[in-house]
MARMIMI-767196 format. One line per field, with one value per residue (C-alpha): y, x negated, z negated; chain. Coordinates in nm, 2 decimals. Layout:
! MARMIMI-767196
y: Y	... .
x: X	... .
z: Z	... .
c: A	... .
***
This chain:
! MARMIMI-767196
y: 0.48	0.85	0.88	0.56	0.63	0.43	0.25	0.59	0.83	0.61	0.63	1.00	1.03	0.83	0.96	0.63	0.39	0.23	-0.10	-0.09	0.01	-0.34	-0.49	-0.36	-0.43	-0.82	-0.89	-0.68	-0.44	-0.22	-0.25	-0.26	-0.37	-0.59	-0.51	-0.73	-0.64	-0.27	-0.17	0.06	0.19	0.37	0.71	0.59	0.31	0.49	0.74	0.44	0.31	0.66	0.64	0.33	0.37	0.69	0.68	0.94	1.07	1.03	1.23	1.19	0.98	1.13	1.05	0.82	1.07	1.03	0.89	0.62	0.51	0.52	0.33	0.08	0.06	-0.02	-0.33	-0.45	-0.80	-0.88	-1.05	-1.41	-1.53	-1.70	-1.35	-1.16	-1.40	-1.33	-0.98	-0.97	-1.22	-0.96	-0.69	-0.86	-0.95	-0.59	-0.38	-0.29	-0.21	0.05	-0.18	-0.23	-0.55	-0.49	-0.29	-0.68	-0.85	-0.61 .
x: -0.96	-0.77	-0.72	-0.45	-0.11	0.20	0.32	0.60	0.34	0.14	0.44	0.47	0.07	0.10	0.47	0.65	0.87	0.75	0.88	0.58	0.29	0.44	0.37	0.05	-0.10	0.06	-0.11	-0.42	-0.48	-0.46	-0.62	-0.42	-0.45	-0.16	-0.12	0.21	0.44	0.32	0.11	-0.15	-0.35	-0.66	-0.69	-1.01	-0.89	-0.59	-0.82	-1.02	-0.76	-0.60	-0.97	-0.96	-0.66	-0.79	-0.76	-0.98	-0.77	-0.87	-0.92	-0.60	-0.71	-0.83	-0.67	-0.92	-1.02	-0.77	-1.09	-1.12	-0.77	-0.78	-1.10	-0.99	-0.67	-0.92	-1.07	-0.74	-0.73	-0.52	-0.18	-0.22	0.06	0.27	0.31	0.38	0.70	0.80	0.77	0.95	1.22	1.26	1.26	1.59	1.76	1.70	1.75	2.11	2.13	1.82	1.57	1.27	1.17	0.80	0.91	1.05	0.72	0.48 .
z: -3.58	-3.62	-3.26	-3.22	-3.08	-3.07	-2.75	-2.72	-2.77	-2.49	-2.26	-2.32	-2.19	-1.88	-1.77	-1.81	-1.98	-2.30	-2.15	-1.87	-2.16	-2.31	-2.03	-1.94	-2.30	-2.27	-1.99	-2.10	-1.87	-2.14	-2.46	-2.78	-3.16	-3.26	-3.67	-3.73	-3.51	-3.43	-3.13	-3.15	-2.88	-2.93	-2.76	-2.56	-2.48	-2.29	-2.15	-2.00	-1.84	-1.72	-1.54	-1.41	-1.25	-1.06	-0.66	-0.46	-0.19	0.19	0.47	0.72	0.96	1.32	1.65	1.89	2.17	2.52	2.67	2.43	2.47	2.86	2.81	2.62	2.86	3.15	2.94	2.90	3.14	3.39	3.37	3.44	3.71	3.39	3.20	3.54	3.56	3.23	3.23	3.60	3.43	3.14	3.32	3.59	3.25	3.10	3.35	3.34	2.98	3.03	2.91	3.11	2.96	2.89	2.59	2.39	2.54	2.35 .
c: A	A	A	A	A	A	A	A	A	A	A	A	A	A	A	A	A	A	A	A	A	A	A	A	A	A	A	A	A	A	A	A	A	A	A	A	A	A	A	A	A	A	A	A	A	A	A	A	A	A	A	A	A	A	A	A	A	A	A	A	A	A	A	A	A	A	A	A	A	A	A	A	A	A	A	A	A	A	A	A	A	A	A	A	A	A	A	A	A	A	A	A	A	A	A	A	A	A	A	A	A	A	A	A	A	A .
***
């Protein structure tokens, strides 16, 4: 039990408030001992947590291939005769303030 720190010296660890080590110990995501009404928190304990909260970082994300988009372009099916209408309809009503009315239709 010689390794327990106060919920300050806590704080200071993570790199934030003593208000949001409070809060994590009251709704025990972090272990604590309550002796009256001090807080102690046992340096394993913290470390534990420190761990759990780890997040691997990713790899950025790739771009799909142009091929892939054009293919899945192609599958795309056609308009039915109702959603032609309404995208000629949008496209009348747009088309004098530069809008070509399939952009508010996506």
């Amino acid at each position: 039990m010689a390794n327990m720190l106060t919920v300050k010296d806590a704080a200071a660890r993570l790199g934030v408030p003593a208000k949001t080590v409070y809060k994590l110990t009251s709704e025990r995501l972090l272990a604590c001992y309550r002796i009256g009404r001090s807080v102690r928190i046992s340096a394993a304990d913290l470390d534990a947590y420190m761990r759990s909260c780890y997040q691997a970082a990713q790899p950025p994300a790739t771009k799909p291939a142009p091929e892939a988009v054009a293919a899945i372009i192609e599958k795309e099916p056609a308009l039915t005769a109702a959603q032609a209408r309404r995208r000629a309809r949008a496209a009348s009503v747009y088309a004098g303030e530069g809008y070509t009315g399939l952009d508010c239709l996506k």
